[in-house]
mmCIF entry with sequence, helices, sheets and N, C-alpha, C, O atoms, coordinates in Angstrom:
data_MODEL
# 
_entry.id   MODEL 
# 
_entity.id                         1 
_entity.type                       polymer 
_entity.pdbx_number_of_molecules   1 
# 
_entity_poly.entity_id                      1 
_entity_poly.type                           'polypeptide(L)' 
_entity_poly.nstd_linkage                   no 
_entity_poly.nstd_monomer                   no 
_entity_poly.pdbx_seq_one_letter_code       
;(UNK)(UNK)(UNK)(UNK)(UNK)(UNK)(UNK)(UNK)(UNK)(UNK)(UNK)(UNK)(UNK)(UNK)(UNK)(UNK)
(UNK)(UNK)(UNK)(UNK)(UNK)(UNK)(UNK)(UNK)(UNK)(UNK)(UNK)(UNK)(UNK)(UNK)(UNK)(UNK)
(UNK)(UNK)(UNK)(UNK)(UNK)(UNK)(UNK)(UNK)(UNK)(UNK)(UNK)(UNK)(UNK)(UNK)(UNK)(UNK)
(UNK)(UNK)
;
_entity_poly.pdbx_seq_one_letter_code_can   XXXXXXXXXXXXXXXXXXXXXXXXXXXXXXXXXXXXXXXXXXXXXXXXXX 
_entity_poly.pdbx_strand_id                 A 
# 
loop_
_entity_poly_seq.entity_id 
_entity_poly_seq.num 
_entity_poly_seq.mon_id 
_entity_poly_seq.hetero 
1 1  UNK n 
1 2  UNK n 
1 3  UNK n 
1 4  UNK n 
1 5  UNK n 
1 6  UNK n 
1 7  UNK n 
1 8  UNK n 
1 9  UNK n 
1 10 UNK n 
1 11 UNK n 
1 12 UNK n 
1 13 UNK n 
1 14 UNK n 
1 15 UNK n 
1 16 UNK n 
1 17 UNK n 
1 18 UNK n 
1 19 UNK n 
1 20 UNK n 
1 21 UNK n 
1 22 UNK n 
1 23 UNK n 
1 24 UNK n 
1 25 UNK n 
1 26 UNK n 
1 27 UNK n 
1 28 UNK n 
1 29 UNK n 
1 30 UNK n 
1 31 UNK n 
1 32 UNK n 
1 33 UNK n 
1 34 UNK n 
1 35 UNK n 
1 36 UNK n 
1 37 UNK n 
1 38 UNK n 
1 39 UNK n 
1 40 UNK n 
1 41 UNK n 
1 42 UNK n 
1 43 UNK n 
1 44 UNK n 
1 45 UNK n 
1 46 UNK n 
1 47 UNK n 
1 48 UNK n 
1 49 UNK n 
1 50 UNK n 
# 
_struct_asym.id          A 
_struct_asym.entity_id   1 
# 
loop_
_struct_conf.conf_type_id 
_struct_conf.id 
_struct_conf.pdbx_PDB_helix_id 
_struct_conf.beg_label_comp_id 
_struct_conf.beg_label_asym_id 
_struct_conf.beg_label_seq_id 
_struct_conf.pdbx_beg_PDB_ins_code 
_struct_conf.end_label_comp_id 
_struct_conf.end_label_asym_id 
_struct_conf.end_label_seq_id 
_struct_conf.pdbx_end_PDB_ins_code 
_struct_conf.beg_auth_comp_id 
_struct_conf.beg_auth_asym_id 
_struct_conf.beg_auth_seq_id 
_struct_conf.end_auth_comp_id 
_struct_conf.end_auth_asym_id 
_struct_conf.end_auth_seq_id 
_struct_conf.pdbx_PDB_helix_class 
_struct_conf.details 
_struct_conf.pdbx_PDB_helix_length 
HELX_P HELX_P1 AA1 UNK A 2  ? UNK A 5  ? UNK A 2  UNK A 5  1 ? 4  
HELX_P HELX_P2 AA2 UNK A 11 ? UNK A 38 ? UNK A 11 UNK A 38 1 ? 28 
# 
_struct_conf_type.id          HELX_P 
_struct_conf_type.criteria    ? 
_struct_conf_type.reference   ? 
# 
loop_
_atom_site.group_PDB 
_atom_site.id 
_atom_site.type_symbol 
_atom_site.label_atom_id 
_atom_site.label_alt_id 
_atom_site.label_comp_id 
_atom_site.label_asym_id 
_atom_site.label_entity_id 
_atom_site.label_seq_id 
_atom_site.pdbx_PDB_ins_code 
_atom_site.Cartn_x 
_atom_site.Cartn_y 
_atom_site.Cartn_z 
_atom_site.occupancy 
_atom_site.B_iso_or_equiv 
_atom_site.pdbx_formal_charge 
_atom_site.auth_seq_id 
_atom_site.auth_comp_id 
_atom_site.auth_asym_id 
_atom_site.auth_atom_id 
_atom_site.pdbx_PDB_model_num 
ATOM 1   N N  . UNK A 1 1  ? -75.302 93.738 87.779  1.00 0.00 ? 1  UNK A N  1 
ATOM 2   C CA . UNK A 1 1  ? -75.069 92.944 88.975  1.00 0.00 ? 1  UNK A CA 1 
ATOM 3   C C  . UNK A 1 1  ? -74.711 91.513 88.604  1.00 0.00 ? 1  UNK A C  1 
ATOM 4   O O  . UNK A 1 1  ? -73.906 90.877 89.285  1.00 0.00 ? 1  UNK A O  1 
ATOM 5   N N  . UNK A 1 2  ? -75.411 90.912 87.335  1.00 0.00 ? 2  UNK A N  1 
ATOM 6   C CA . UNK A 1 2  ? -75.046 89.464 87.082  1.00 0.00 ? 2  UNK A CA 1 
ATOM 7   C C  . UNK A 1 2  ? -74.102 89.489 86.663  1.00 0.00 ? 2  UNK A C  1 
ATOM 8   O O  . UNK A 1 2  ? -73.594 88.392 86.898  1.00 0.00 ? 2  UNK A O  1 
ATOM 9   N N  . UNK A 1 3  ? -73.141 90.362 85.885  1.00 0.00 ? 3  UNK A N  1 
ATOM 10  C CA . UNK A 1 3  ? -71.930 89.996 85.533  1.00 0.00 ? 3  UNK A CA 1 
ATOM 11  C C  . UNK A 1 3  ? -71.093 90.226 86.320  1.00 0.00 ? 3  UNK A C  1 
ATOM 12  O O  . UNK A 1 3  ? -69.986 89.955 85.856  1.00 0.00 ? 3  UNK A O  1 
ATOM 13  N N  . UNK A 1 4  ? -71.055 90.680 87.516  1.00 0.00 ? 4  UNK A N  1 
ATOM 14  C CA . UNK A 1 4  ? -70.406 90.403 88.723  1.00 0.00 ? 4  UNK A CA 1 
ATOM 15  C C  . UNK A 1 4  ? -70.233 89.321 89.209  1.00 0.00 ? 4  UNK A C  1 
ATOM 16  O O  . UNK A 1 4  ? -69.090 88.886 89.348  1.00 0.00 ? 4  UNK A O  1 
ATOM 17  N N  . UNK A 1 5  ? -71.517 88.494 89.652  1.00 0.00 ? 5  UNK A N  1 
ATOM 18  C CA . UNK A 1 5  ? -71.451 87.213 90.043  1.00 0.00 ? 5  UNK A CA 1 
ATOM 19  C C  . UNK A 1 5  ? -71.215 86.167 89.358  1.00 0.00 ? 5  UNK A C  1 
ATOM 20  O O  . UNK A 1 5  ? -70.984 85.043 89.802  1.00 0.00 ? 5  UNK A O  1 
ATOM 21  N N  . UNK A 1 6  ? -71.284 86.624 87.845  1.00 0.00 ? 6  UNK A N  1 
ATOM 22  C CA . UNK A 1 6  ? -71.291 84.948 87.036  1.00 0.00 ? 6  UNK A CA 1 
ATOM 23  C C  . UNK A 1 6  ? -72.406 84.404 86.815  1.00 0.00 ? 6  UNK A C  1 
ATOM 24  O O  . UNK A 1 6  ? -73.516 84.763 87.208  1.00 0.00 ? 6  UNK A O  1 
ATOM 25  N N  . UNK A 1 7  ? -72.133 83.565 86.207  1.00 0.00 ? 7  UNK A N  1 
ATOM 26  C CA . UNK A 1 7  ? -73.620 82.576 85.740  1.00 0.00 ? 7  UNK A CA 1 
ATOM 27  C C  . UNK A 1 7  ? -73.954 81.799 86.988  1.00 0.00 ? 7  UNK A C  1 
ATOM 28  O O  . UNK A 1 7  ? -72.899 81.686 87.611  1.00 0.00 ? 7  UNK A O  1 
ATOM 29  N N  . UNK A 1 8  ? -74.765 81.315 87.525  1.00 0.00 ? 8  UNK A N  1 
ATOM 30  C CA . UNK A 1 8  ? -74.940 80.549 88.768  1.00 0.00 ? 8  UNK A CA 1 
ATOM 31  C C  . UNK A 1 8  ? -75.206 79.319 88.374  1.00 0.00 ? 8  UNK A C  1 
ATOM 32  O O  . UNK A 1 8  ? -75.592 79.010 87.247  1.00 0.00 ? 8  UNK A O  1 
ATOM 33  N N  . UNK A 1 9  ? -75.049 78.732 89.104  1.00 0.00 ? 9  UNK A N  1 
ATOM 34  C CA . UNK A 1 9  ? -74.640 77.164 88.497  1.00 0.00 ? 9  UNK A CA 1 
ATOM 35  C C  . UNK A 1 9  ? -76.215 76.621 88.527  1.00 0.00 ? 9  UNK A C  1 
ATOM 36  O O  . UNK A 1 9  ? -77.150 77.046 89.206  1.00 0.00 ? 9  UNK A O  1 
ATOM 37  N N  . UNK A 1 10 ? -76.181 75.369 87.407  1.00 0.00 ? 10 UNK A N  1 
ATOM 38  C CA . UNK A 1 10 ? -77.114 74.839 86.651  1.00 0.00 ? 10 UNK A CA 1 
ATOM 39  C C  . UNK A 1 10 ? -78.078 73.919 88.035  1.00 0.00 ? 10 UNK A C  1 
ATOM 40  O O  . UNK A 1 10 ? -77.527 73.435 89.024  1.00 0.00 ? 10 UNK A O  1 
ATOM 41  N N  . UNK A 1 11 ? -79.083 73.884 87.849  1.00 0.00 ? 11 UNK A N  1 
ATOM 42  C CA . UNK A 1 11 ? -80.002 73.042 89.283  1.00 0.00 ? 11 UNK A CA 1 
ATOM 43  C C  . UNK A 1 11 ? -79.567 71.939 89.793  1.00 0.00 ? 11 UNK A C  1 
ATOM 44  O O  . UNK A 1 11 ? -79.726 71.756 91.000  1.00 0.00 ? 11 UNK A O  1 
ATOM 45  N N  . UNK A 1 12 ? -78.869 70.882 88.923  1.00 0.00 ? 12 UNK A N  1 
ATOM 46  C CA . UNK A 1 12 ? -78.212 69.535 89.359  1.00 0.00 ? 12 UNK A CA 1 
ATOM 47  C C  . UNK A 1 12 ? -77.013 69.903 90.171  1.00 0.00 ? 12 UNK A C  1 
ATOM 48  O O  . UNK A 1 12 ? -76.713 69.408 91.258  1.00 0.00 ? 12 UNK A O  1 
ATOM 49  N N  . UNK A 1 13 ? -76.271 70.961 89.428  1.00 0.00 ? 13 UNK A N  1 
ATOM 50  C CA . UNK A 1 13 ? -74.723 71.324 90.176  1.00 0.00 ? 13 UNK A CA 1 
ATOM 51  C C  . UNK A 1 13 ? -75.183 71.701 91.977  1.00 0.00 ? 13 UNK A C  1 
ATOM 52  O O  . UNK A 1 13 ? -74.646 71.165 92.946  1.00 0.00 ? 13 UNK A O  1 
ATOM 53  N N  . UNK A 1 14 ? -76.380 72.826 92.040  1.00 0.00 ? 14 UNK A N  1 
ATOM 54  C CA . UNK A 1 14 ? -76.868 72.959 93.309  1.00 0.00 ? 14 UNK A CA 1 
ATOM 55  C C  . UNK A 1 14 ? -77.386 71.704 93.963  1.00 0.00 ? 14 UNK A C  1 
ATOM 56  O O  . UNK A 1 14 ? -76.535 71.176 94.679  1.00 0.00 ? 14 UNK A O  1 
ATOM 57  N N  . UNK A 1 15 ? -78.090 71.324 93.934  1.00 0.00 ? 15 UNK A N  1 
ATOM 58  C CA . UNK A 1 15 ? -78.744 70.378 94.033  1.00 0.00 ? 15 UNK A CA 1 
ATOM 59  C C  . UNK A 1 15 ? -77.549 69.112 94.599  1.00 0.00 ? 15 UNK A C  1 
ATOM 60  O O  . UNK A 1 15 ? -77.573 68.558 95.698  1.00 0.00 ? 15 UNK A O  1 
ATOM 61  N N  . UNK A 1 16 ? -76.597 68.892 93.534  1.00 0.00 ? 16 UNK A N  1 
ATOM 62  C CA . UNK A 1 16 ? -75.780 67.889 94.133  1.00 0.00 ? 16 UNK A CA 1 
ATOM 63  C C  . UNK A 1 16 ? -75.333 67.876 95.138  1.00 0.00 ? 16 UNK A C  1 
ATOM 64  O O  . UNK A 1 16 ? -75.409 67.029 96.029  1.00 0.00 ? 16 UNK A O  1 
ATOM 65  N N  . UNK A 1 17 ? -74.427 69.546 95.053  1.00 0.00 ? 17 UNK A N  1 
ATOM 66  C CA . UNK A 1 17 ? -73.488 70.198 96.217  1.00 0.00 ? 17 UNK A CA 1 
ATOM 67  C C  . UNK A 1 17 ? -74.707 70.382 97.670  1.00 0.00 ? 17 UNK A C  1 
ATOM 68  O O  . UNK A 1 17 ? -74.193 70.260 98.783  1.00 0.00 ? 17 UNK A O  1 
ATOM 69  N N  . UNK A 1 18 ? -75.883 70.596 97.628  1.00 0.00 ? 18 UNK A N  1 
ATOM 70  C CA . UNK A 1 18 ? -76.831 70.207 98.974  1.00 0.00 ? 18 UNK A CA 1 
ATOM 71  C C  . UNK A 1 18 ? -76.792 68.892 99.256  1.00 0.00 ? 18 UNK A C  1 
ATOM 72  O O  . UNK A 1 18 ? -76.565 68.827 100.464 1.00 0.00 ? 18 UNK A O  1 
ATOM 73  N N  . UNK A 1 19 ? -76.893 67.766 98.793  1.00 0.00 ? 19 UNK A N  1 
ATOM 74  C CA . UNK A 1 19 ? -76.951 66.701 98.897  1.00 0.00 ? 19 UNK A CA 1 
ATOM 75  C C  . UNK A 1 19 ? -75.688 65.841 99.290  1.00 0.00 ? 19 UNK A C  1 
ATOM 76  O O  . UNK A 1 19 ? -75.713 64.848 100.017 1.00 0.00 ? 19 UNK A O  1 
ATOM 77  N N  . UNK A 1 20 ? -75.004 66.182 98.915  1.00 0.00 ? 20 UNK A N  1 
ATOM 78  C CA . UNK A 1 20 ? -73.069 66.096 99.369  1.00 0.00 ? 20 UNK A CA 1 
ATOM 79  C C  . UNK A 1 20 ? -73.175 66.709 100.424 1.00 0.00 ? 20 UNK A C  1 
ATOM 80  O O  . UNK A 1 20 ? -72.307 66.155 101.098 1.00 0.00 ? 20 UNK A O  1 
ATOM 81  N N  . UNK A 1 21 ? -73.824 67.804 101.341 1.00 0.00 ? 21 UNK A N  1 
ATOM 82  C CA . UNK A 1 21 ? -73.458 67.854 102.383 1.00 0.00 ? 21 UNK A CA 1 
ATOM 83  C C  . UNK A 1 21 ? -74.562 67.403 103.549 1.00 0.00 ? 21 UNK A C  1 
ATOM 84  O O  . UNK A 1 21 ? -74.286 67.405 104.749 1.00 0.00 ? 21 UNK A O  1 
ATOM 85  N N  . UNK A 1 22 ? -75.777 67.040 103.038 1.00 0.00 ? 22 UNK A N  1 
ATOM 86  C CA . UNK A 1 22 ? -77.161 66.733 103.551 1.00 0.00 ? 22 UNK A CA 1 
ATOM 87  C C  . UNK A 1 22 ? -76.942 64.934 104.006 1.00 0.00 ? 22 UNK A C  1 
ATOM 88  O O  . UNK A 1 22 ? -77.494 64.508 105.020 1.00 0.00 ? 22 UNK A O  1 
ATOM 89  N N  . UNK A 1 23 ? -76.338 64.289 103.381 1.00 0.00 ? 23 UNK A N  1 
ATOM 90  C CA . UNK A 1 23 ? -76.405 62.947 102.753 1.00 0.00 ? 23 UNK A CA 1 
ATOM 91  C C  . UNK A 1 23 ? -75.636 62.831 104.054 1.00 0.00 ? 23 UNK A C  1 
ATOM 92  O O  . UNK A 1 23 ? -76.317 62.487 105.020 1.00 0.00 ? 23 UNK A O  1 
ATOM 93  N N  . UNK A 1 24 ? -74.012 63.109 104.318 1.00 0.00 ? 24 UNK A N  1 
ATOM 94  C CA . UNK A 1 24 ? -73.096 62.446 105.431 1.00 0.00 ? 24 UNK A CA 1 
ATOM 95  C C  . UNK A 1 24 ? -73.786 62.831 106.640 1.00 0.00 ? 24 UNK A C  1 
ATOM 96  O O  . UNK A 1 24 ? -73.956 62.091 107.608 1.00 0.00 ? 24 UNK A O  1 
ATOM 97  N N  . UNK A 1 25 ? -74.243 64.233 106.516 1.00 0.00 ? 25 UNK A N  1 
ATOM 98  C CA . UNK A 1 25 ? -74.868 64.746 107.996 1.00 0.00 ? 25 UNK A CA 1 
ATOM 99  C C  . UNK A 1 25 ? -75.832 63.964 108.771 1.00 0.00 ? 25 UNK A C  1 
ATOM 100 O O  . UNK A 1 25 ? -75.930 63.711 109.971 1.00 0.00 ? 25 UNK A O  1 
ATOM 101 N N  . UNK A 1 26 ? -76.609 63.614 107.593 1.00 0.00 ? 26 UNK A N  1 
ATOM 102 C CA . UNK A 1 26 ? -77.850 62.712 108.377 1.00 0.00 ? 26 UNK A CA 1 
ATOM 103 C C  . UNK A 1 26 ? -76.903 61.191 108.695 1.00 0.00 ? 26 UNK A C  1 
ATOM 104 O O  . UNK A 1 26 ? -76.690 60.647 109.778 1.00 0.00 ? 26 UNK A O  1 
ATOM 105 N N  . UNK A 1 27 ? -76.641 60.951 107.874 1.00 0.00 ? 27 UNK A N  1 
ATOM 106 C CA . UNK A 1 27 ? -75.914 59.552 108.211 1.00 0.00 ? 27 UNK A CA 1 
ATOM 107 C C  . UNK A 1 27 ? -75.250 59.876 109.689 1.00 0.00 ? 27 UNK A C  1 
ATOM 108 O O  . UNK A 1 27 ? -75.471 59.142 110.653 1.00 0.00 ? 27 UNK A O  1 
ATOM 109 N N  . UNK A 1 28 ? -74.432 61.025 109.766 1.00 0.00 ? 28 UNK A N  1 
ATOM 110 C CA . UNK A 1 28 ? -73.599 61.181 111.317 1.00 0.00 ? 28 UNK A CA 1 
ATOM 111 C C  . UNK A 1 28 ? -74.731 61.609 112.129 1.00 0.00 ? 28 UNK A C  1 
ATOM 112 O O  . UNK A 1 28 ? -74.394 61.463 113.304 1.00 0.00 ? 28 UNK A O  1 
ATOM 113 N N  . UNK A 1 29 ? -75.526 61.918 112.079 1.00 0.00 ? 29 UNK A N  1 
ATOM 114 C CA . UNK A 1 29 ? -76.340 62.915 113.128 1.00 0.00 ? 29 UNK A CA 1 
ATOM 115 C C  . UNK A 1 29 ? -77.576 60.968 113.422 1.00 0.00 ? 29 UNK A C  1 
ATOM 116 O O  . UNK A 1 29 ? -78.322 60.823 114.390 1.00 0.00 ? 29 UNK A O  1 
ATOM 117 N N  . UNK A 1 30 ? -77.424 60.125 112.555 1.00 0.00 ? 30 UNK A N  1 
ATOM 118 C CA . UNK A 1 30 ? -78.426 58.830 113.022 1.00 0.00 ? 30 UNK A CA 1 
ATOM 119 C C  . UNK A 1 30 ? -77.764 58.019 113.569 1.00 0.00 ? 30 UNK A C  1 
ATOM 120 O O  . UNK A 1 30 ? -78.239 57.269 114.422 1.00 0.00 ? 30 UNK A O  1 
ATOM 121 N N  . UNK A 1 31 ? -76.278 57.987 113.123 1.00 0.00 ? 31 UNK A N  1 
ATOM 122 C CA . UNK A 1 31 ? -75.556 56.909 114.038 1.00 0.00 ? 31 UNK A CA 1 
ATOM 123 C C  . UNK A 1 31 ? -75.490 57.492 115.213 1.00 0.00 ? 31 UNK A C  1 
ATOM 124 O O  . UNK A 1 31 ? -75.782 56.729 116.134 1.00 0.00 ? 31 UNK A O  1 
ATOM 125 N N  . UNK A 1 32 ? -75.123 58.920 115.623 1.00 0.00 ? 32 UNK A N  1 
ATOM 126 C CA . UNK A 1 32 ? -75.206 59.060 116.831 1.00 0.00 ? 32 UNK A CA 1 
ATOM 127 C C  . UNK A 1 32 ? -76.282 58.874 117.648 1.00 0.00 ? 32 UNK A C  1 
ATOM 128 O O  . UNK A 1 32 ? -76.277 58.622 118.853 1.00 0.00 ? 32 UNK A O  1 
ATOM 129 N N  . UNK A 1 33 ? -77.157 59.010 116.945 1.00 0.00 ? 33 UNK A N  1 
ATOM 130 C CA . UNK A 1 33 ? -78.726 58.509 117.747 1.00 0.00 ? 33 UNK A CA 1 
ATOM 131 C C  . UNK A 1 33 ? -78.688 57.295 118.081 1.00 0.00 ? 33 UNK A C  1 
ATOM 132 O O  . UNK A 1 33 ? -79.091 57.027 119.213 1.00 0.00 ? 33 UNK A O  1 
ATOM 133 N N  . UNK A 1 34 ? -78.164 56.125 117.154 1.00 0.00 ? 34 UNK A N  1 
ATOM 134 C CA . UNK A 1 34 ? -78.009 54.783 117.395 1.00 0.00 ? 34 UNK A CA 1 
ATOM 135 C C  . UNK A 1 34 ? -77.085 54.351 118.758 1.00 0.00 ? 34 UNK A C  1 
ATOM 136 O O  . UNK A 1 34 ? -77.418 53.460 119.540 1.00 0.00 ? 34 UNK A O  1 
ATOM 137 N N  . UNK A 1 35 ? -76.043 55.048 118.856 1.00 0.00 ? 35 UNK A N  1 
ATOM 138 C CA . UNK A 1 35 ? -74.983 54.696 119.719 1.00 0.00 ? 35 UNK A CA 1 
ATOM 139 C C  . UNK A 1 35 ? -75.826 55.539 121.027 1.00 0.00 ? 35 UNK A C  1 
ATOM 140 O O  . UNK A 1 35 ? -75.728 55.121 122.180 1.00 0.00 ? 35 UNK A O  1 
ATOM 141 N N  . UNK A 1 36 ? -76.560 56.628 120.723 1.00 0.00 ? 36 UNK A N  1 
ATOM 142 C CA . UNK A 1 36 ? -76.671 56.655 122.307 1.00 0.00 ? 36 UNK A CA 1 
ATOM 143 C C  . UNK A 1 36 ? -78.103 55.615 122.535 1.00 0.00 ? 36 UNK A C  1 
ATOM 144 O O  . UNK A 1 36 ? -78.496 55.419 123.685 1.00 0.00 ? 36 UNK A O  1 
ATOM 145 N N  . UNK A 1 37 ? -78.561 55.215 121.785 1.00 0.00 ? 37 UNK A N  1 
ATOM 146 C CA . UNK A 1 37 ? -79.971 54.250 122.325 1.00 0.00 ? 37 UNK A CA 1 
ATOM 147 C C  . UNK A 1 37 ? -78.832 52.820 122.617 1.00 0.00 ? 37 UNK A C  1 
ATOM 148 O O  . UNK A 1 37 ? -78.994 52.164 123.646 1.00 0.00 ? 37 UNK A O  1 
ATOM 149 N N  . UNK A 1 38 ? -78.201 52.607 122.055 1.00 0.00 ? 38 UNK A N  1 
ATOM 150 C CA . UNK A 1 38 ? -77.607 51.326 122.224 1.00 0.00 ? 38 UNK A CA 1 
ATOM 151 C C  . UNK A 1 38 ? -76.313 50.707 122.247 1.00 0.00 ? 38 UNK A C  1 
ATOM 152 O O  . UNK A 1 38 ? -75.847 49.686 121.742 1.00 0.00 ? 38 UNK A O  1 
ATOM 153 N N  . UNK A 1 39 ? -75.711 51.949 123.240 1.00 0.00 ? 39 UNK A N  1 
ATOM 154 C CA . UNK A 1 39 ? -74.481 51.437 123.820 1.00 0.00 ? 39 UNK A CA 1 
ATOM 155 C C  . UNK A 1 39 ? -74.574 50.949 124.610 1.00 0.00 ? 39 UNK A C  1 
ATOM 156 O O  . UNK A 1 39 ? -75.689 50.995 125.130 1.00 0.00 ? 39 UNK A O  1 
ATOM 157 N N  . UNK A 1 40 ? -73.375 50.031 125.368 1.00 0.00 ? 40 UNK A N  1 
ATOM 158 C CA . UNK A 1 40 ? -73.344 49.691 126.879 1.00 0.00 ? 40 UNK A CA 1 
ATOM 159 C C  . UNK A 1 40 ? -73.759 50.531 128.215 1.00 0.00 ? 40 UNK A C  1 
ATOM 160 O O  . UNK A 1 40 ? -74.800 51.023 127.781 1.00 0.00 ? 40 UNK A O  1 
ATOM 161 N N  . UNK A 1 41 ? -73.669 50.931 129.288 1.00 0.00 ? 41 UNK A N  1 
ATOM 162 C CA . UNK A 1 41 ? -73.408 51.931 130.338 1.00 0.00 ? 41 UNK A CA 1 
ATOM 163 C C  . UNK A 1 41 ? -72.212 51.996 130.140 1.00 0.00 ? 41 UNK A C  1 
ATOM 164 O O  . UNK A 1 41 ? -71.639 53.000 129.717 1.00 0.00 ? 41 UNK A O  1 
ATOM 165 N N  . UNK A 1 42 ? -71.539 50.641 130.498 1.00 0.00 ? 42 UNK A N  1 
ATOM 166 C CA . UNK A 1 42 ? -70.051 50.738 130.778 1.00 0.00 ? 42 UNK A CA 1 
ATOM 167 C C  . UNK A 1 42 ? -69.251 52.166 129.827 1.00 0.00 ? 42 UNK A C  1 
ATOM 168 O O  . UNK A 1 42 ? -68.420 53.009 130.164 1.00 0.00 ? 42 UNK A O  1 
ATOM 169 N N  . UNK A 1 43 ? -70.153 51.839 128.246 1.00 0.00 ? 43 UNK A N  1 
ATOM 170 C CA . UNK A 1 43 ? -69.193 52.816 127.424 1.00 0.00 ? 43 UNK A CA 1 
ATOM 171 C C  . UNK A 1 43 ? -70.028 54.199 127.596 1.00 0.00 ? 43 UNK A C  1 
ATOM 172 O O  . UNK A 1 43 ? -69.243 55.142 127.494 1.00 0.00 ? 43 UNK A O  1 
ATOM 173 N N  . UNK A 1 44 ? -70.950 54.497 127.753 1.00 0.00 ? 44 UNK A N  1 
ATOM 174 C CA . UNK A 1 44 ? -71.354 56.086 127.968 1.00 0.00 ? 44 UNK A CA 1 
ATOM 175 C C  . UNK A 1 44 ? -70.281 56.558 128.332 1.00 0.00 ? 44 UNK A C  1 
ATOM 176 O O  . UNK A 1 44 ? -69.500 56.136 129.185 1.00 0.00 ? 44 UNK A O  1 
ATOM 177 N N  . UNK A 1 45 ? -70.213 57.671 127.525 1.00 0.00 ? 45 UNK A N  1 
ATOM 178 C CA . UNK A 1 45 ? -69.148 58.658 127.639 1.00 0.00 ? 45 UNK A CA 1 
ATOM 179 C C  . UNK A 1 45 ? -69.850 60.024 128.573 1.00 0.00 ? 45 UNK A C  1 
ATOM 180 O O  . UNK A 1 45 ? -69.200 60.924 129.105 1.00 0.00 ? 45 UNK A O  1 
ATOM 181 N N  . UNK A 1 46 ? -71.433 59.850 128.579 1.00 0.00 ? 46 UNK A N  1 
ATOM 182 C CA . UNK A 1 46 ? -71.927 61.282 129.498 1.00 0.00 ? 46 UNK A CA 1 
ATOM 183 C C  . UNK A 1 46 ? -71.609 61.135 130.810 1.00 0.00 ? 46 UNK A C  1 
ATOM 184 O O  . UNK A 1 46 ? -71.670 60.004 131.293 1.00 0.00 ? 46 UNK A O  1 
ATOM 185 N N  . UNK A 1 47 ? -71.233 62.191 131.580 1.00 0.00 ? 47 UNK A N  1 
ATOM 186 C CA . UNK A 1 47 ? -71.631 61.712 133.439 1.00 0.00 ? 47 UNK A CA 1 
ATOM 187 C C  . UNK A 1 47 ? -73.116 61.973 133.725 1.00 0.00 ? 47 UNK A C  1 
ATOM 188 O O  . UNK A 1 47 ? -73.852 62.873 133.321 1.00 0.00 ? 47 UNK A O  1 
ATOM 189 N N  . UNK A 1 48 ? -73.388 60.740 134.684 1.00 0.00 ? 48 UNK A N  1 
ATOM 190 C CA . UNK A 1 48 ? -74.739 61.061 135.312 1.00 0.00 ? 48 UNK A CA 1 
ATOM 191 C C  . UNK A 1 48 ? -74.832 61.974 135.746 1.00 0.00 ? 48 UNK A C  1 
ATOM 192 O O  . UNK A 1 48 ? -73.807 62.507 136.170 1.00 0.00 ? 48 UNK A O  1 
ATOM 193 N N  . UNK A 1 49 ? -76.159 62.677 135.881 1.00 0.00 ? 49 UNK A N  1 
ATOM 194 C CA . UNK A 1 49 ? -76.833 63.885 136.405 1.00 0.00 ? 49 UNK A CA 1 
ATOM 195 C C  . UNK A 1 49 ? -77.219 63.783 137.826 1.00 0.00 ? 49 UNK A C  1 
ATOM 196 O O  . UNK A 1 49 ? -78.252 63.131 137.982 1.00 0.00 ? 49 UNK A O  1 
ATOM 197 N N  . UNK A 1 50 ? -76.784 64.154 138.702 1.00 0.00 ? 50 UNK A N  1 
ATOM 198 C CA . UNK A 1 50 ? -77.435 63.830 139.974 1.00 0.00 ? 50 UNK A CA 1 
ATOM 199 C C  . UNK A 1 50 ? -76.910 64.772 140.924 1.00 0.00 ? 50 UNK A C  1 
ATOM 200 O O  . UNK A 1 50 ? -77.283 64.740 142.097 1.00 0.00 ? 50 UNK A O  1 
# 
């Protein structure tokens, strides 16, 4: 079965490639938290609920 798949890559190679995609996500997923605590009204992009 392993020589099917290959050698699997070394803990840093994993490790990096999680972190390359862990690293921007949080960064995008906090600014959006930021912009909705502290935008204008004017700029809300949601419609009110009512």
């Amino acid at each position: 079965m392993i020589k099917y798949l290959g050698s699997l890559p070394p803990f840093l190679t994993l490790g990096g490639s999680v972190l390359a995609f862990l690293i921007p996500f949080l960064f995008y997923k906090l600014s959006n938290k930021i912009h909705e605590w502290g935008d204008p009204p004017w700029k809300n992009t949601k419609k009110p609920s009512s």
